[in-house]
N, C-alpha and C positions, 0 to 999 in steps of 0.2 A: 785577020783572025790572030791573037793572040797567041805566042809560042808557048806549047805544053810545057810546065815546068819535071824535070826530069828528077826523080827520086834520088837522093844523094845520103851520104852519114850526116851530112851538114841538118839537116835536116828533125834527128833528133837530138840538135842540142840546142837548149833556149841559149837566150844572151850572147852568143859567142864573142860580138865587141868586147862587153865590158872585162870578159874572159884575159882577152888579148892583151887589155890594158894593164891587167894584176900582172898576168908575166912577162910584163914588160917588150910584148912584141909590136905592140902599136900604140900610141899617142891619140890623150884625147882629141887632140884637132886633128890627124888622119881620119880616125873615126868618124867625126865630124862630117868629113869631106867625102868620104865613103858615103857614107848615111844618106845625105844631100843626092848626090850623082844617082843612088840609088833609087831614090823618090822620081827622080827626075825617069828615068828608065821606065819605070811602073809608069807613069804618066803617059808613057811614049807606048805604052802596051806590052813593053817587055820587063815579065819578070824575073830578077835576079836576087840569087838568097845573096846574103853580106859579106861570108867566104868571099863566093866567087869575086864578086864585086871589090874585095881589096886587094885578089890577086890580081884584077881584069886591070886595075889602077898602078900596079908595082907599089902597093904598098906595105904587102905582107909577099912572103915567099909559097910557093905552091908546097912544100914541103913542110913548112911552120905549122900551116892553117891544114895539113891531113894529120899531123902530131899533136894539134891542138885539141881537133875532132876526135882525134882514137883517145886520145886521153880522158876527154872529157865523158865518152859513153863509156870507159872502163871506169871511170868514179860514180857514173848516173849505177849502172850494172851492180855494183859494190852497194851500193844506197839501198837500190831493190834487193838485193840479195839480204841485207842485215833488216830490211822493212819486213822480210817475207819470214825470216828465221824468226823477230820479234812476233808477227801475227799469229805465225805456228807453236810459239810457246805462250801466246794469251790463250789462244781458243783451247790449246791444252789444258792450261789452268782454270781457265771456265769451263769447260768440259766437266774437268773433277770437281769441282767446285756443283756443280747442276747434277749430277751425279750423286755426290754427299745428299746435297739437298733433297734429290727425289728419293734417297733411302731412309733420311728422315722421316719425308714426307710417308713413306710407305709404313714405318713403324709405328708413327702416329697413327695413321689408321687403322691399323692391326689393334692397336691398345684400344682406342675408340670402338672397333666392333668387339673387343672383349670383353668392355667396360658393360658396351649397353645388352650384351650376353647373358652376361652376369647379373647385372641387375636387372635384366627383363624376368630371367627365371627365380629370380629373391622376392619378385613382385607374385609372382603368378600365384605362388603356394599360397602367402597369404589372403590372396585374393581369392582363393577357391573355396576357402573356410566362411569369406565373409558372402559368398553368391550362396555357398549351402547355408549358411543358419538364415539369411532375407528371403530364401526361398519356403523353408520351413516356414517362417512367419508372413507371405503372401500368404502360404496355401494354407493356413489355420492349424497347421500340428500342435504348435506351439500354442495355441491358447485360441481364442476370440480377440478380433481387432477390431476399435472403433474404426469409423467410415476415415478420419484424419490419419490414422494409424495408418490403414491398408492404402490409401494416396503416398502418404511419407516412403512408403513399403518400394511403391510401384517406382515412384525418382529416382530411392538406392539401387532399386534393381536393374533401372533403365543406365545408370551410372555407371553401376559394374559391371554391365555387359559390352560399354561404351569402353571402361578403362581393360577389359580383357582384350578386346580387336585390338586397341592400338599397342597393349603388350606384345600382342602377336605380330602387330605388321614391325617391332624394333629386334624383335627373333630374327623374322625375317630375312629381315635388312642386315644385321648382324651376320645370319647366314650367308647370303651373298655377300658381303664385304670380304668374306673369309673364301669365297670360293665354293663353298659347302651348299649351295643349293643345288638340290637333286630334282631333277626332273625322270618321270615315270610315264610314258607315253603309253596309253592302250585307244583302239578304238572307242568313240565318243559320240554321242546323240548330242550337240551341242544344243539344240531346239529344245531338247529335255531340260539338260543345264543349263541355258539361259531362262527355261520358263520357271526352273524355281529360286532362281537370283531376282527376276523380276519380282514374285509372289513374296521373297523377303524383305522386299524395300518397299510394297508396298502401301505399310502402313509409315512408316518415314515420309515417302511423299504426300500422300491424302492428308498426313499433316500438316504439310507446307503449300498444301493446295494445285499439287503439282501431278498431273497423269502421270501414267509409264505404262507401256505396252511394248509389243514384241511385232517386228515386221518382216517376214521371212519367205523365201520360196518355199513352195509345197515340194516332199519328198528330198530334204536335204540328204547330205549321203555321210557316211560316219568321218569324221575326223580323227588325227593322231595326236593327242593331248594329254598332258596330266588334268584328269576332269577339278584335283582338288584344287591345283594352282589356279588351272583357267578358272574357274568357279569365282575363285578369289578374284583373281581383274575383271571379271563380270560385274562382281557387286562392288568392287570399289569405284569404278566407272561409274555405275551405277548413283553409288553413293556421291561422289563429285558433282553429276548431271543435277542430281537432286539439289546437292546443295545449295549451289551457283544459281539454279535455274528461281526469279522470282513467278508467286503464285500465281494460277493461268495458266501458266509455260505445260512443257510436256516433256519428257524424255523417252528416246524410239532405242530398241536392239534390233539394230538390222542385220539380217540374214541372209547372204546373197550367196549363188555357187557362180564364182568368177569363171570357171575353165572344170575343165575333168581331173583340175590337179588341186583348185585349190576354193574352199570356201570364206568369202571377206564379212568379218565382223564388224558391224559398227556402231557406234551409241554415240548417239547424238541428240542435242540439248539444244532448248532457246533461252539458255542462261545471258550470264550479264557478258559473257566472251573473253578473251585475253588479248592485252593490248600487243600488234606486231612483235614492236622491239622488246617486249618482255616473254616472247615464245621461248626462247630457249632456257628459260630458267625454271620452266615447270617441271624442268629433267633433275633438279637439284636435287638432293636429298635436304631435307630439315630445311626445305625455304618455302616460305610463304609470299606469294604476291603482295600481300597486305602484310607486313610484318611489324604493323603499329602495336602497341600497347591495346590501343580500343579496336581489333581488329574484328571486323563483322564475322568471319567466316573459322571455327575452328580445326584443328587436325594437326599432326605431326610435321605435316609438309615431306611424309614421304611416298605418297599414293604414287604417282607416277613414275616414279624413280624406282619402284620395286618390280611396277608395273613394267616398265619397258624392259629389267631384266628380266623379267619369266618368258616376255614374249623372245625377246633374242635367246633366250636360251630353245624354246622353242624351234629354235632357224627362222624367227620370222621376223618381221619389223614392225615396228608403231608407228602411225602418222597423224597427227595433229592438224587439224587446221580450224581457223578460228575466226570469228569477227565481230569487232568490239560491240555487245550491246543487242547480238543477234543471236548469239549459241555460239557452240563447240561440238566437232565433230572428231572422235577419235578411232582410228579406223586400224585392222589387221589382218592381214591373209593367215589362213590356217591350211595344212598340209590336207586332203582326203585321205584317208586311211585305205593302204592297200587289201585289206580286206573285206571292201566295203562294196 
């Protein structure tokens, strides 16, 4: 059996030959002959480091080759020691440097939700003047409409009721960018509230030829929610199922009491699905899966992304899950209201 090699200084210092030869305590042909004898040894089963083996030869001093050794891990030591100084003053300066940047980064979005603040609410006013006079002129105040008129009537109106939601969901989004969205939790009938989010979409889907109904236990118990917010990710869910889902398909609000703590809301679709590796980007703000120029499907790209802050501000979580081509299921626990 082979004799254990015993831990020595020798041991952390590479090259120690060639070491030797700089200062001038051994010759290359000692080295040499060391080297050789050395191999030989290994051979025989025993191993010996190269120290040992040119004092075992007389041809270094036992004393040369421990002052060789200390020497040389006091220069290794010095090396790591100015490697370690240097790494602690990089990661310092990329530190500040990642730092700057993420304040940057922070100001820009600050400016960003100002921007779209600002001009969501420069939008709206104008926009309420032109829903009141198209409204006047559906409902005939204004005069008598040919049958062309009162059509033209009905597209502006469908238009500007289209461009008020998405003013509202960049309010929104503006709000929470800033930290500013409030949440107002009171006792909630959600069976109520999901049945008239349903009865608003339901002429958008009988449009597109798409069902939508509500699936729920009998006797749900009240939940703790802002009804206005939740309201809002009822029908924007709503609206997305619808969208995505081609004619046939269906869209379900499911209703289920998980525990005596907590009621799960779901709506789920047999839409066209979302590919895996593109799951995480439905969280974006202002991105669109499809983000061509001819894109089939339109919206701000910020449905989900407002969406899953109302629900975490809630205390709760959203879950997604999807498969290409079959639907999408997007699901949430709600808190029971203690006084329910």
């Amino acid at each position: 059996m082979p004799e254990q090699t015993r831990l020595t200084p020798e041991m952390l210092v590479p090259r120690i030959g060639e070491y030797l030869i700089k200062k001038g305590k051994l010759t290359e042909e000692d080295l040499e002959k060391a080297l050789t004898y050395q191999r030989q040894q290994v051979s025989n089963g025993n191993s010996r480091l190269l120290g040992e083996t040119l004092v075992d030869l007389g041809l270094i001093e036992r004393s040369d080759l421990d002052a060789t050794v200390t020497e040389q891990i006091l220069r290794l030591r010095g090396a790591l020691q100015a490697a370690n100084r240097n790494l602690e003053r990089r990661v310092k300066e990329r530190t500040a440097e990642l730092q700057e940047a993420l304040h940057r980064l922070n100001e820009l979005a600050q400016l960003k939700a100002n921007f779209i603040s600002n001009i969501s609410h420069e939008l709206r006013t104008p926009l309420t003047h032109m829903k009141g006079y198209i409204e006047l002129l559906v409902t005939g105040s204004l005069g008598p409409l040919t049958e062309d008129q009162a059509h033209a009537l009905q597209v502006s109106q469908h238009s500007t009721n289209r461009l008020e939601s998405l003013i509202d969901d960049l309010i929104m989004f503006s709000m929470a960018s800033r930290g500013e969205l409030t949440i107002k939790q009171e006792p909630t009938e959600i069976m109520t509230l999901s049945e008239i989010c349903v009865k608003s979409a339901q002429q958008k889907a009988e449009s597109r030829g798409v069902t939508v109904h509500i699936a729920a236990d009998e006797d749900l118990p009240l939940v703790q929610i802002d009804p206005q917010k939740m309201s809002w990710v009822i029908s924007q869910l709503l609206d997305n199922g619808i969208k995505f889902t081609p004619a046939g398909g269906m869209v379900v609000v499911n209703l289920r009491k998980d525990s005596d703590k907590l009621v799960n809301v779901s709506i789920v679709d047999t839409g066209i699905g979302i590919p895996p590796e593109r799951m995480k980007e439905v969280f974006e703000p202002f991105h669109q899966l499809d983000g061509s120029s001819t894109r089939r499907y339109g919206g701000t790209g910020l449905g989900l992304s407002l969406i899953q802050e109302i629900i975490e501000a809630h205390g709760s979580i959203i879950d997604v899950k999807s498969v290409e081509g079959r639907g999408t299921t997007v699901k949430f626990p709600l808190l029971i209201s203690a006084s329910d």
